[in-house]
C-alpha positions in Angstrom: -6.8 -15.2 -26.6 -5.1 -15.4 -23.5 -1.8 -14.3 -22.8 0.4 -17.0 -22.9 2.3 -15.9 -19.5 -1.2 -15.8 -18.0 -1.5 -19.2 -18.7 1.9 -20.3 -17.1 0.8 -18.8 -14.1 -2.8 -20.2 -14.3 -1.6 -23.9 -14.9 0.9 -22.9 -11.4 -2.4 -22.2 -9.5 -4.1 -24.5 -10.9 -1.3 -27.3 -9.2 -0.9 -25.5 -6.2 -3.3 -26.5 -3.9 -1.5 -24.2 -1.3 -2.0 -21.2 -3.5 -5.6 -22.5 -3.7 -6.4 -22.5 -0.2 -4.9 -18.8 0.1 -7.4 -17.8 -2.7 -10.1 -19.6 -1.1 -9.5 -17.9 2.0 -9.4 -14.7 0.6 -9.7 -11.4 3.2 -7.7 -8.0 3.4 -6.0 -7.8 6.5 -6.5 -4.7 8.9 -4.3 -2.3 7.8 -6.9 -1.7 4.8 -9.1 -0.4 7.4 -7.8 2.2 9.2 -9.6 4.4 11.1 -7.6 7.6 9.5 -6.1 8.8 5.8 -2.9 9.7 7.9 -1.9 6.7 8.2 -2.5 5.1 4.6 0.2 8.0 4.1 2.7 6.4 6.9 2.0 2.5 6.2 2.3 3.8 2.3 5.7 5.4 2.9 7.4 3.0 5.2 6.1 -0.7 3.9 9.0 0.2 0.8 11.6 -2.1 0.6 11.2 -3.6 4.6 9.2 -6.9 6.2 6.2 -5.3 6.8 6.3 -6.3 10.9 8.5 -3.0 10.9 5.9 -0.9 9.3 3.0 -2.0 11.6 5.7 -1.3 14.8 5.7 2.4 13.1 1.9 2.5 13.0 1.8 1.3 16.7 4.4 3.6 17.7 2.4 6.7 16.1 -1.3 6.0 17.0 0.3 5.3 20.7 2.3 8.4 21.1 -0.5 10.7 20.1 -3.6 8.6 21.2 -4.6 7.8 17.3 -7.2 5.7 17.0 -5.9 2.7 14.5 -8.8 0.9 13.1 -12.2 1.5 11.8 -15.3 -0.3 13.6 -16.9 -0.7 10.8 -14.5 -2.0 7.5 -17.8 -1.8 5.4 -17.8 2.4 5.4 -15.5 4.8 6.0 -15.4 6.3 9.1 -16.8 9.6 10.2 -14.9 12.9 9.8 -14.9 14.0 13.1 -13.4 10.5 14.1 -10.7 10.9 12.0 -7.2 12.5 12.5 -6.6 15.0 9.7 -3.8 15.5 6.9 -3.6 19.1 8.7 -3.1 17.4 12.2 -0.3 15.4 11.1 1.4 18.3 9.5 0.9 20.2 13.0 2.7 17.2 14.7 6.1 17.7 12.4 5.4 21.7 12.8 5.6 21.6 16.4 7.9 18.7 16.9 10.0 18.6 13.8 11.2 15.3 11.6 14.5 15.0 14.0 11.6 13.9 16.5 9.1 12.5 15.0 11.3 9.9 13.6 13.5 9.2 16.0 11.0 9.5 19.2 7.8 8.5 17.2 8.1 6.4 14.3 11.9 4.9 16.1 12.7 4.6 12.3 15.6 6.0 10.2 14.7 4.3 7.4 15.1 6.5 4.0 13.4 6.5 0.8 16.5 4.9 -0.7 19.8 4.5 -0.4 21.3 7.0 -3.2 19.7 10.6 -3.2 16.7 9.6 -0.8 15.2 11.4 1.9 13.9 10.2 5.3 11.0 7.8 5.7 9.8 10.8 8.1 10.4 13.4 5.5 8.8 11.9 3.0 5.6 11.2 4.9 5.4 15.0 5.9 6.1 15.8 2.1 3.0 13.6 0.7 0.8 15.0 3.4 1.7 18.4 2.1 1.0 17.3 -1.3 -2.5 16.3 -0.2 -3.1 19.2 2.0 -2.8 21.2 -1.2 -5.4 19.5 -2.7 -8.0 20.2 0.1 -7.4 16.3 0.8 -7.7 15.6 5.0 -10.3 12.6 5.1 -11.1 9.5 3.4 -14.3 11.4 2.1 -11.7 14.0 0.3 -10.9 11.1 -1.8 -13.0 12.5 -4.8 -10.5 15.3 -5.2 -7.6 13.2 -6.3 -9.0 10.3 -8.1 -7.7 9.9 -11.5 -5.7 13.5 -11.3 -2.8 13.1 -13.1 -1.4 16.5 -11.6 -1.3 15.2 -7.9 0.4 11.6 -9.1 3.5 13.9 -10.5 4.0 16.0 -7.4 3.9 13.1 -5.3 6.7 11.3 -7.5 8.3 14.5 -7.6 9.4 13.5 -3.6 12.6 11.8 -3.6 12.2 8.3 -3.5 8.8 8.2 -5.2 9.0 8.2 -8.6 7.9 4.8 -9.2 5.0 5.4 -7.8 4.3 2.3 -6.2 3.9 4.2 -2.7 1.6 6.3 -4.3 -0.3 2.8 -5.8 -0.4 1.6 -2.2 -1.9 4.6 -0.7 -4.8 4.3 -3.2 -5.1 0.7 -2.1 -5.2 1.1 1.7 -7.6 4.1 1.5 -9.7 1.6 -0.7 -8.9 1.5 -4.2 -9.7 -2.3 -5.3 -8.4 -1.3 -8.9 -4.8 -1.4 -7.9 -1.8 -3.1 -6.9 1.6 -2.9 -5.1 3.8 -4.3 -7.8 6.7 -4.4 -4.7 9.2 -7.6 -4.6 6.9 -9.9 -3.3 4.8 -9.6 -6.6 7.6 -9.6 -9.0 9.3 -12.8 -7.2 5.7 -14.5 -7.9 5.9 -13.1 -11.4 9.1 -14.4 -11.9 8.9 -18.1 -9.9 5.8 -18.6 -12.4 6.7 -17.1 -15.5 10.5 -17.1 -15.4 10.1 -13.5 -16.6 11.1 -10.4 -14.3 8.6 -7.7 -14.9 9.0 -4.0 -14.6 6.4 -2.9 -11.4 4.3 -1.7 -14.5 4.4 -4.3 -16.5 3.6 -6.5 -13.5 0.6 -4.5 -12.4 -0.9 -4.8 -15.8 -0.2 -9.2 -15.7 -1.9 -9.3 -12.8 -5.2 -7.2 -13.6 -5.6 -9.3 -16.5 -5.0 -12.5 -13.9 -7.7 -11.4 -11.8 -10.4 -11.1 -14.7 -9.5 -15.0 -15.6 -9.7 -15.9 -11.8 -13.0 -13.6 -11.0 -15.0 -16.9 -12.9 -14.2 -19.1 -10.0 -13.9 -16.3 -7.4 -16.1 -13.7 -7.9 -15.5 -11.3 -5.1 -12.0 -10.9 -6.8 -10.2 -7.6 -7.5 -6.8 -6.3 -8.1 -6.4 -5.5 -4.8 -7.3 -8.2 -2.9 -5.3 -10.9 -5.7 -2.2 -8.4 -4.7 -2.9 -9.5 -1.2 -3.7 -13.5 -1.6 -0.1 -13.1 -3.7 2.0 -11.5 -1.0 0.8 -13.6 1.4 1.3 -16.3 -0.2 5.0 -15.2 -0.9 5.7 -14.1 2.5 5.0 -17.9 4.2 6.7 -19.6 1.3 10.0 -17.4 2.2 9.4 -18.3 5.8 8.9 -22.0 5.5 
């Protein structure tokens, strides 16, 4: 039986031939292949709470300053190791530079994790590399080492700011996880417009999981992930029209 909020938002597509056309067109854009781990951890840690043109002027900004390859040449594998910057090499830049900066002379962002007992974008991003650094994580390849660990989610939502773990959710995504989703506002405005129900980030990630197995009929290259992206999209135009 389906849910009966699935079916609200079914009927919605269903009469939205603009939402169609977004599923039909369905692609991840480029920041889910980058050429590096490092900087699923920056886009990860910045794209919180801002219009994600700021968070790709970050990325610029960083790959510039130190001569960081962006994107992969191939988005079908992962890149090689010895292409890659490592977890360890970003940790050397805040070593040698400090997070005074790095954020204000490389990301030229101030931006913190949030407004009441946060930290800075820039301190955060050193923190979850230290996190990963600890668990022998510097490549995509290293992957393996966190998958499914329960202990490495709860030291990275022990950094301030990151307890709800959608950052964490994020990083999974842009280093290739097609299981999840980025429950952010864009996703529970959707939830909401088409529902008239305003879900928890968890509750949200959950309705739209079971949306994509109703939708993977008609479009069967559909996964968490990329329904996550046809959604914000989607989202994002209809704020700017």
């Amino acid at each position: 039986m389906i849910n009966n909020n699935i079916t609200k938002i079914l009927d919605y597509i269903n009469k939205n031939t603009s939402f169609q056309r977004y599923l039909a067109n369905q692609t991840l854009s480029s920041e889910y292949y980058y050429n590096s781990l490092t900087l699923c951890v920056i886009d990860a840690i910045f794209s919180i709470g801002v219009k994600y043109e700021s968070v790709k002027n970050v990325i610029d900004r960083y790959c510039q300053y130190f001569g960081i390859q962006k994107l992969r040449q191939n988005v079908n594998i992962y890149p090689s190791t010895q292409s890659q910057e490592k977890i360890t090499d970003l940790i050397d830049r805040y070593e040698k530079f400090g997070e005074e900066f790095m954020r204000k002379h490389v990301y030229c962002n101030n931006q913190r994790t949030s407004t009441t007992n946060g930290i800075t974008k820039a301190q955060a991003v050193l923190e979850f590399c230290r996190v990963l650094n600890s668990y022998n994580v510097e490549y995509f390849q290293d992957l393996r080492n966190i998958a499914n660990n329960a202990d490495f989610d709860e030291e990275i939502k022990k950094i301030p700011g990151q307890k709800s773990g959608i950052s964490l959710s994020y990083f999974f995504m842009l280093a290739g996880d097609d299981q999840l989703i980025k429950p952010d506002r864009m996703i529970i405005r959707f939830l909401m417009e088409t529902t008239g129900i305003e879900y928890t980030p968890y509750d949200a990630a959950l309705i739209i999981k079971e949306l994509c197995q109703h939708l993977s009929s008609h479009y069967p290259s559909m996964t968490p992930r990329l329904l996550d992206h046809v959604i914000w999209n989607y989202m994002r135009n209809q704020s700017n029209v």
